[in-house]
N, C-alpha and C positions, 0 to 999 in steps of 0.2 A: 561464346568467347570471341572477342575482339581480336585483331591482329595487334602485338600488344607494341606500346608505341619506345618502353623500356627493355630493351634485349636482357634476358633471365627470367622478365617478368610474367605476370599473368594477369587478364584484362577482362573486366565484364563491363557493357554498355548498355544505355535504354535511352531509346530517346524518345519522346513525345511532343509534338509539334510547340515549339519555345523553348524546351526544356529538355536538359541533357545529362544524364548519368554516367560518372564513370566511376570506377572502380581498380586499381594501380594496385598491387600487392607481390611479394615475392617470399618466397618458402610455404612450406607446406607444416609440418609438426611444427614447430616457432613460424611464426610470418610477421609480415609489418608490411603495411598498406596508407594508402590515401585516397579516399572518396568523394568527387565533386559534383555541382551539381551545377550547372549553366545555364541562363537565359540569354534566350539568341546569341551566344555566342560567346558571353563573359559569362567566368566563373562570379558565384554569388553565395556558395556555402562549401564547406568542406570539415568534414573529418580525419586524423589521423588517426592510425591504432597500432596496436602490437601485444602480441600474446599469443598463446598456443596450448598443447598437452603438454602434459609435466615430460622433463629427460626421461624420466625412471617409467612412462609406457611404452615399452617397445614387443606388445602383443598385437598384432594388428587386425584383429576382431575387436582389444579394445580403443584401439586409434577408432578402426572406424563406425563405431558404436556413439564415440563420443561427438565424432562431427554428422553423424546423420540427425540427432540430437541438435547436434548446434543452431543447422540447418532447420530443424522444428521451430524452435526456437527463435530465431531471426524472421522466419513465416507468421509468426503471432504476432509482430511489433505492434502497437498503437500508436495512431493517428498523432495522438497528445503528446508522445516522447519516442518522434521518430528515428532515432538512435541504439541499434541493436535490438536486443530482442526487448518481453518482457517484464516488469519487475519481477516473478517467479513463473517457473514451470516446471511440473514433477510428471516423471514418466517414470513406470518400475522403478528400477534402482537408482534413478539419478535424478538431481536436484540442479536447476537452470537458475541463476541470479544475476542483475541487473540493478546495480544502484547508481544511476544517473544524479547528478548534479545540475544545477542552472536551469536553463530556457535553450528553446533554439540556435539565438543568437551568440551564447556563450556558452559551454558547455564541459563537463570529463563525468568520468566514470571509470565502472570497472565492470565488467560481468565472469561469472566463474559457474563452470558443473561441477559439480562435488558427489561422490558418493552418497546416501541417506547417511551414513556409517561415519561422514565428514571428513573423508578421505578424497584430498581436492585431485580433479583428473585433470584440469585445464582452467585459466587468467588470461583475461586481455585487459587491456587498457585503454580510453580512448578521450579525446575529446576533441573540439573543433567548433565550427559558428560561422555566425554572419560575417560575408567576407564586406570592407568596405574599403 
């Protein structure tokens, strides 16, 4: 974690020689974020998001059940639609979804875990593109 540059916030960075990641987000069970990506110094893509666990989890085995999950999940992304995780992933009792729209350059979506039972635990929302 970064020293974050919004007070409340919470910051993840990566940089590789030209190119720079950030990651801007606040809250934890609900959150909302914005992710950019820079060369040498100009930003040159970005996403926005927001979404969380549902109000009605407040078992915190299964909060954090559902974000080590998530976390799997955003580790599988592909190359092709490098925006959240997966189009699906199933682990025991939970189902990972990812319906991207567009290209790179323009983009939304939604991804959600849902119980197999279809009992939704967590929704985000996202989209974002080529900045010009």
């Amino acid at each position: 974690m970064a020293t974050p540059l919004l007070a409340g916030s919470r910051q993840l960075e990566h940089r590789a020689p030209a190119y720079a990641y950030r990651d801007i987000y606040f809250g934890m069970g609900f959150f909302v974020g914005q992710e950019t990506v820079s060369r040498d110094d100009r930003a040159i893509w970005s996403m926005s998001y927001s979404g969380g666990a549902g109000a009605e989890i407040t078992d915190r085995g299964t909060f954090l059940a559902i974000y080590k999950f998530l976390r799997q999940a955003l580790l599988a992304v592909r190359a092709e639609e490098p925006y959240r995780g997966p189009r699906l992933l199933e682990q025991a009792d939970m189902i990972y979804r990812n319906e991207p729209e567009g290209s790179l350059d323009r983009f939304h979506g939604i991804e959600t875990i849902a119980r197999r039972n279809g009992a939704l635990l967590y929704e985000l929302r996202y989209s974002g593109g080529l900045l010009r």
